[in-house]
C-alpha positions in Angstrom: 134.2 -60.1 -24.7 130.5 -59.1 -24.8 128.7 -59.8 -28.8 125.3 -58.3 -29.8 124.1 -60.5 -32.6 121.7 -58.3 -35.1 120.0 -60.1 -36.8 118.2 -63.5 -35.8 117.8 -65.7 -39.2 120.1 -68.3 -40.2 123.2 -66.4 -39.3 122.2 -64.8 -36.7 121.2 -67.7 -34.6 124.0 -69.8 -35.5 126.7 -66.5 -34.8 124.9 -66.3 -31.8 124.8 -69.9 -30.1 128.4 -70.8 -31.5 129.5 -67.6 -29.8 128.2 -68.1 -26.3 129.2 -71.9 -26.8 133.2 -71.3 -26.4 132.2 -68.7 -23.3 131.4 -65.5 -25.0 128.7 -63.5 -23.2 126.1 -63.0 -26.0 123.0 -61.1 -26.6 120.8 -62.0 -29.5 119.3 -58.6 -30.9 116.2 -58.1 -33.7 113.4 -56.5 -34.3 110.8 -59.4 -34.9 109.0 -60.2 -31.5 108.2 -63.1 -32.4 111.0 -64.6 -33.6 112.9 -63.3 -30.3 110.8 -65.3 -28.0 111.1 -68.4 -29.6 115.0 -68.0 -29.1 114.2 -67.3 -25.7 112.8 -70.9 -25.2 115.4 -72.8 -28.0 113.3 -72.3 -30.8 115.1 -70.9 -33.8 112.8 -69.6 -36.5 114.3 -72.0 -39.1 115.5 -75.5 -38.6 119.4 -76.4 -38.6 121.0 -79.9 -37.4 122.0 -78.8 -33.6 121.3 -75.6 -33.5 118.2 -75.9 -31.3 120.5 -78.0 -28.5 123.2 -75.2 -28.8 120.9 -72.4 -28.3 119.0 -74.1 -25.3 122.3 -74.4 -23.4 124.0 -71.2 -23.8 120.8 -69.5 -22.7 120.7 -72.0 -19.5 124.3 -71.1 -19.3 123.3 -67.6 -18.7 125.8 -66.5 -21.5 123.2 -66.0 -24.2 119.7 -63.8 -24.1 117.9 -62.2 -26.9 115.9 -58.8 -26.5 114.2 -56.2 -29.4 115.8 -53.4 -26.7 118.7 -51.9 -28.9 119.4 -49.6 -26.0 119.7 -52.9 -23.5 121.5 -55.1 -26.0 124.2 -52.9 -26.8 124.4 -50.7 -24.0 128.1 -52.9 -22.8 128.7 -54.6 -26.3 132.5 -54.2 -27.2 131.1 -55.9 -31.0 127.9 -55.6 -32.7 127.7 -58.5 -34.9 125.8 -57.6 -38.0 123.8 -60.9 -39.6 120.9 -59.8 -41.3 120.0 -61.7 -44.7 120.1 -59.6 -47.4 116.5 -59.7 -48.8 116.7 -60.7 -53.0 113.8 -60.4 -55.1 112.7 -62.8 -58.0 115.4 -60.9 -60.5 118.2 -62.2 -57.8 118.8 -58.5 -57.0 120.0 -57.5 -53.3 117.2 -55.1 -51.5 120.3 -53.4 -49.6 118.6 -50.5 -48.2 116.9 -52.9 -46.0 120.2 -53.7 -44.0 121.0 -50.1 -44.2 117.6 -49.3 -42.7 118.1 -51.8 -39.6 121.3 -50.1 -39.1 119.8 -46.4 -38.5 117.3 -48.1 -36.5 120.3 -48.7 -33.7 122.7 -46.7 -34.1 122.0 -44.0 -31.9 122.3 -46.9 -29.0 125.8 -47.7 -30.1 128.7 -46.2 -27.9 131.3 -44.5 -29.4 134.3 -47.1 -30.2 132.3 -50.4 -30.4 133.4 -52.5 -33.3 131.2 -52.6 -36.1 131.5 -56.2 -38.0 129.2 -56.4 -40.7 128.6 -60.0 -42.0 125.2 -59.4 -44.2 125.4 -59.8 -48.2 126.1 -56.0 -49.0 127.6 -54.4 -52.0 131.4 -53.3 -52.5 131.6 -49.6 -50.5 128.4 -50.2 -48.1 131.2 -50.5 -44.8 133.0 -47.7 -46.3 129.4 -45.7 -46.7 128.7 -46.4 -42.6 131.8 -45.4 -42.1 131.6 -42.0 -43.7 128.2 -41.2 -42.8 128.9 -42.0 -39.1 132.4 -40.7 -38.6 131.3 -38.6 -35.9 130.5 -40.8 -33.8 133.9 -42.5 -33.1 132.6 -46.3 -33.9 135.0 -48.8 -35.8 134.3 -50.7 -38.7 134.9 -54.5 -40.6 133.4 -56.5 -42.7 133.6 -60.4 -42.5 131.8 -62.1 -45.5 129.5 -65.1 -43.7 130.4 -68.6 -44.9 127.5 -70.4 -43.8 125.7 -73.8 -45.7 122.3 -74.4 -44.9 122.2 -77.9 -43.3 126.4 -77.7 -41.9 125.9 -74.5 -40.5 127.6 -74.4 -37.0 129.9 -77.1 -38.2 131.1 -74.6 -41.1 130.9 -71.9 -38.8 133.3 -73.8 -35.7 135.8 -74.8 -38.0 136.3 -72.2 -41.0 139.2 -73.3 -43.3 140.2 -69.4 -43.1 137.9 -66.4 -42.1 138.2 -63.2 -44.8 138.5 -59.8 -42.4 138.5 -56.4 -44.1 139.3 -53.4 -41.6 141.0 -50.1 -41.1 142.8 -49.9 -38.1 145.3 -51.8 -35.8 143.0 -51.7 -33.5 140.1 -53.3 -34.9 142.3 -56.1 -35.9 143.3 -56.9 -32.3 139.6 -57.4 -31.4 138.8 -59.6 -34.2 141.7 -61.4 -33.8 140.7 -62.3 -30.1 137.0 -62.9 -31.4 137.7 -65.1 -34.0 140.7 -67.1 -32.1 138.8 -69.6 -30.6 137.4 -71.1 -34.4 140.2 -70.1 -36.8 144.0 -69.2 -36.7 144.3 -68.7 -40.3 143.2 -64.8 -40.9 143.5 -63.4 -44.0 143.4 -59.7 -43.5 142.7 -57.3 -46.1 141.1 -53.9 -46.8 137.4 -53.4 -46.3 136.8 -52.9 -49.9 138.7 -56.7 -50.9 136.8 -57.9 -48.2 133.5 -57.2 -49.9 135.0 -57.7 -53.2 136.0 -61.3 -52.0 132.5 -62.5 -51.2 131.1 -61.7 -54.9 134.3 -62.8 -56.3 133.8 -66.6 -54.3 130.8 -67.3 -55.2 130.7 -65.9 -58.8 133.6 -68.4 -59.2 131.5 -71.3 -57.4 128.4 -70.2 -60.0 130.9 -70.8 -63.3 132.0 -73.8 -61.7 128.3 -74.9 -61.7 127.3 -73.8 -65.0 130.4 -75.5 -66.8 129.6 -78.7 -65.4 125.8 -78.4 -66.8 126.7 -77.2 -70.4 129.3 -80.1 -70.4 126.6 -82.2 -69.1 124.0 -81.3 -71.4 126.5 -82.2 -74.3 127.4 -85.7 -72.9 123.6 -86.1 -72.9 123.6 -85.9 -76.7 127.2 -87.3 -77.5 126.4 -90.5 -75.6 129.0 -89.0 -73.3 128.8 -90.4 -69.5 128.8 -86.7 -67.5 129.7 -88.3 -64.0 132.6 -90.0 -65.7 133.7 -86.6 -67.3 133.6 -85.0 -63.8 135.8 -88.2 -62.4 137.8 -87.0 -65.3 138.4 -83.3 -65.0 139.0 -83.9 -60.4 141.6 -86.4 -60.8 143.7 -83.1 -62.9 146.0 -81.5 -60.5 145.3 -78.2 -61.5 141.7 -78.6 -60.5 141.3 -80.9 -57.8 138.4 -83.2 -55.8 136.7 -80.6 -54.2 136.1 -78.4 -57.1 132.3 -77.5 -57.8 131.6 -79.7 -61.4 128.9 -82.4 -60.5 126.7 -82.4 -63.3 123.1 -81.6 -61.7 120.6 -78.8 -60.9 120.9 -75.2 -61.9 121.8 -73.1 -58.7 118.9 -71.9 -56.7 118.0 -69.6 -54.2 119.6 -65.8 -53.9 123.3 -66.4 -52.7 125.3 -67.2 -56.0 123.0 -65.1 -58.7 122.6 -61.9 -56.1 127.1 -61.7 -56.2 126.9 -62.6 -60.3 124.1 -59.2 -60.3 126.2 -57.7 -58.3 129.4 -57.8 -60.3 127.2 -57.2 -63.6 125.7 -54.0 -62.2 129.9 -52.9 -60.8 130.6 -53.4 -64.5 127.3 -51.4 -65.8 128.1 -48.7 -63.7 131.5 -48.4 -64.4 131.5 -49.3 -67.9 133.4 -52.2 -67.7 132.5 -55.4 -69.8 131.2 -58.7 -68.0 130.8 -60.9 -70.6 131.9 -64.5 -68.4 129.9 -62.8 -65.4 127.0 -62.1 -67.9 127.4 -65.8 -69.5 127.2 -67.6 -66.2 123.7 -65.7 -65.7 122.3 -67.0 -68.8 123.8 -70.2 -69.2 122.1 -71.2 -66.0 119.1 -69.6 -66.9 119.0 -72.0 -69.7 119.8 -75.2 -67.1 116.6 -74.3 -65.3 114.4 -75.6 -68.6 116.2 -78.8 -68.6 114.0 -80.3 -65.4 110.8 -79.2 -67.4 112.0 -80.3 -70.4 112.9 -83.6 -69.0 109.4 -83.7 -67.3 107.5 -82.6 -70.5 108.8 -85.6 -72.6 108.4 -88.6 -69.7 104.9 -87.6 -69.2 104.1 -87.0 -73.1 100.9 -89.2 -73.8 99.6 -89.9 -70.0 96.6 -87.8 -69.4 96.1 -86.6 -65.4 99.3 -87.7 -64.7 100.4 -88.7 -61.0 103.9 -86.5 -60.1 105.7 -87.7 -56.8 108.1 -85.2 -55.5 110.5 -86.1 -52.8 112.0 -83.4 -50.8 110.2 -79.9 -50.9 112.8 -77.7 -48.5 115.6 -75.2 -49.9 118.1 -77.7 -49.3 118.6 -80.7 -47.1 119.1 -80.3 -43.3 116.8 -77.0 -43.7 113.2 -76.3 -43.2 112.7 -72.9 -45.3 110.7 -73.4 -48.3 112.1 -69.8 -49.6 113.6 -69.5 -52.8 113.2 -73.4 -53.3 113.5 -75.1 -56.8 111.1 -77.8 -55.5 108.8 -76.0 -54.8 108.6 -74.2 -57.8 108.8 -77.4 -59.7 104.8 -78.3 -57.8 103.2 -74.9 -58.8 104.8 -75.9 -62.5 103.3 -79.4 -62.0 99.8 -78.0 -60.7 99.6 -75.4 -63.4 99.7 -78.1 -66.5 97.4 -80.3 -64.8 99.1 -82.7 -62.7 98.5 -84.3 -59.1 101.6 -83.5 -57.0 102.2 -85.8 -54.3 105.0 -84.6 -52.0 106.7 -85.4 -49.1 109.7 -84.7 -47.3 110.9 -84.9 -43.9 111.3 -81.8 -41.9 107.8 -80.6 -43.4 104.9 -81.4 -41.4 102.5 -79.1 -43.2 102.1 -76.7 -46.1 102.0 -73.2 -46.5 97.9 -72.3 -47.6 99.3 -71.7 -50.9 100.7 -75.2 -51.8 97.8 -76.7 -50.1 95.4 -76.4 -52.4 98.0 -77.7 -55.0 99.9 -80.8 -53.1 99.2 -83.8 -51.1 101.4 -83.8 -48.1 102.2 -87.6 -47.6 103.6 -89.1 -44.3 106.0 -91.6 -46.0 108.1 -91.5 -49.2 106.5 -94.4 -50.6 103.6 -92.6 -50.0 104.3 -90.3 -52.3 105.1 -92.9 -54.8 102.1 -94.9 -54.3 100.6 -94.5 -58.3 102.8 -92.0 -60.1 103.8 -92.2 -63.1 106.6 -89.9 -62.4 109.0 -89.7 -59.6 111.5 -86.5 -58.8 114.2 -86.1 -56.4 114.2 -82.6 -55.9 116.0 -82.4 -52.5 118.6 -84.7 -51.4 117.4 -86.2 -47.9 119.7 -88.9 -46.8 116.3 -90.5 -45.7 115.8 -91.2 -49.6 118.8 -93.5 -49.7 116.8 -96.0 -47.7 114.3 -96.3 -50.9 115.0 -99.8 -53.1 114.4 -100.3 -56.5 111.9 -102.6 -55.7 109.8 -99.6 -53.6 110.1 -97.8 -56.9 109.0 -100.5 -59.0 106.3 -101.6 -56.9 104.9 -98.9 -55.8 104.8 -96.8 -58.9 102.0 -97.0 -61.5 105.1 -96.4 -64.0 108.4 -96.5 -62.8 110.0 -93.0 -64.1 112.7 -91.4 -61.4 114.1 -88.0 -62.4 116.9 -87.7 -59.8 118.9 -84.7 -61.4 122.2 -84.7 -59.4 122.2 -88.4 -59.3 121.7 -88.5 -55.4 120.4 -92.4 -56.2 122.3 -93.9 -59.0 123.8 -96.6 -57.0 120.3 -98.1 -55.6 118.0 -96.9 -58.9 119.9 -96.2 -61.9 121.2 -99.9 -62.5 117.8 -101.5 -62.6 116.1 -102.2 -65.8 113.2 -102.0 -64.3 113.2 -98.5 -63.9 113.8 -95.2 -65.9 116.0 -93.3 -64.5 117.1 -90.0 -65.8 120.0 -87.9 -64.3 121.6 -84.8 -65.7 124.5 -85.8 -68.0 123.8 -89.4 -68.5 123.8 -90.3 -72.6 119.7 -90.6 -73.9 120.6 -94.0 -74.8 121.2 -95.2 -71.4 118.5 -93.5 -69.4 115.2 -94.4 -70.5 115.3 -98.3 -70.7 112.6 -98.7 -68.3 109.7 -97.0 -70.3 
């Protein structure tokens, strides 16, 4: 089967390599030059744990290349692949047009009966939209909702618990079902529509998951309540279950989660149909963003020019994109009310020009710490598990650690020489160091 990937972020390149890795013949299509040559030497334009090695052999294989000819790329594909992320601006809401607009940009190349498979973040009726608009020109259509996490990318992406496939005809289900054969047996097949549907309906449910856990956790704070306890509490229920999203921690970041809630809001506006819970979910973790500045705010109350260590800048952990991150956000907070942010983590090795002029990039973690009066976890690096409390309490002018999804309780939140503070942990408890 011959695969044109469209679309060459996140993924793209991980579609791409993991299809040309179990013997598909694979061209990697986009419109950025400079993102395709890279790929053409191994070099994705984003880093993700062993996706540099899987690219580099399926393009010495021979079974992947990557072009910015639309005509070349999909001049034999049986599939084009559609992976473009959705672009989301500050207010969390989807800039569709822009996947509609790469779209047009190819579609006189495509020959009539290839299989459409659309896997970008798009709206409920966008598939059926193509479909109608194009009808004349005999393609075939499905939509696949991607399932990707930044860091376990190609692992999630091998071995999918179940894939979602939305499509029309008998036809276009034979061809997925060879595509997708060698990562998944368990297909759950559904209408285009559902399909879509699906993908704000999953991650609107992971989002209340979230929130709950953080209202519940700002309670215990107050009640003397222990909020990790409460959480051992509610996944031992049967009806709930280990693996259910309710650590008490950080508000959700980024565009995925918020960009399906604004999506399901704006269904609901448009069809005047109330969202209160979907509405809730928005504001109640609008709310959970002030607890880190809050939480800041009072720990540094009375140091003047304080010292701020932040550990871990990137989106998440096995990631190197910087967009959309909390961290980062949290230094320009820290810059703006007069602080000195030293930062560090471990796939950075230097700053964009505008965090520059803000933060000191140090080389080590204890770097970072060297003099602060206040330490934050902001990403969850495994490196940081190799910190003690006596690098905290050495190193540190004061020895203050906000590590909000408790990533370090078991090496720092036990000693009294240092205050540790985690989301959900009782007042009483957390400050015993200052």
């Amino acid at each position: 089967m011959r695969v044109t990937v469209y679309g060459l972020w996140h993924l793209g390149c991980v579609t791409a390599a993991c299809l040309a890795a179990v013997g598909y013949e694979v061209v990697g299509l986009d419109t950025d030059e400079a993102i395709v040559t890279g790929l053409r030497t191994g070099c994705p334009p984003l880093f993700e744990p062993g996706l540099e090695a899987l690219l580099t052999e399926g393009v010495n294989a021979g079974r992947l290349t990557f072009t910015t000819d639309a005509a070349a790329a999909l001049a034999r594909a049986d599939v084009l692949w559609v992976t473009f992320d959705t672009p989301v601006n500050e207010d969390d809401e989807a800039d569709v047009t822009f996947v509609r607009s790469q779209m047009e940009h190819v579609v006189d190349a495509l020959r009539p009966n290839t299989l459409v498979l659309i896997s970008s973040q798009v709206p409920v009726g966008f598939t059926g939209t193509l479909e109608r608009d194009w009808r004349e020109r005999g393609l075939r259509f499905a939509y696949s909702p991607e399932n990707l996490r930044l860091g376990k990318a190609i692992e999630v992406f091998r071995h999918p618990e179940r894939i979602i496939v939305g499509l029309r005809d008998a036809a276009a289900r034979e061809t997925l079902q060879a595509l997708f054969s060698p990562f998944c047996q368990r297909l759950e097949w559904m209408s285009v529509e559902s399909a879509e549907m699906t993908k704000h309906a999953l991650n609107a449910f992971l989002a209340t998951s979230v929130t709950f856990a953080n209202e519940i956790a700002r309670l215990c704070e107050v009640v003397g309540a222990d909020a990790k306890e409460v959480e051992r509490g509610l996944k031992s229920e049967g009806r709930i279950g280990p693996r259910a999203y309710l650590a008490p921690g950080a508000a959700f970041a980024g565009g995925t989660l918020a960009r399906d809630l604004r999506f399901l809001a704006a269904y609901g506006r448009e069809h005047h149909v109330a969202t209160p819970l979907v509405d809730g979910v928005l504001a109640s973790n609008e709310q959970h963003k002030h607890w880190m500045r809050e939480t800041v705010t009072r720990l540094l109350t009375g140091i003047n020019s304080p010292i701020v260590a932040v550990l871990g800048l990137t989106y998440k952990p096995g990631t190197s994109t910087l967009r959309r991150s909390a961290s980062v956000e949290l230094c320009v907070w820290l810059a703006e009310r007069g602080a000195c942010v030293q930062a560090h983590d471990p796939a950075v090795q230097a700053l964009p020009d505008e965090l520059q002029r803000i933060v000191t990039l140090c080389a080590t973690p204890q770097a970072a710490l060297a003099g602060a009066h206040l330490a934050v976890v902001a990403t969850e690096w495994p490196d940081y598990r190799s910190l003690t409390a006596d690098d905290v309490a050495t190193t540190m002018c004061r020895p203050a650690v906000i590590d909000q999804n408790w990533f370090l309780v078991e090496t720092l939140g036990t000693d009294v020489r240092i205050a540790y503070v985690a989301t959900g942990r009782s007042r009483g408890d957390r400050d015993h160091g200052l």
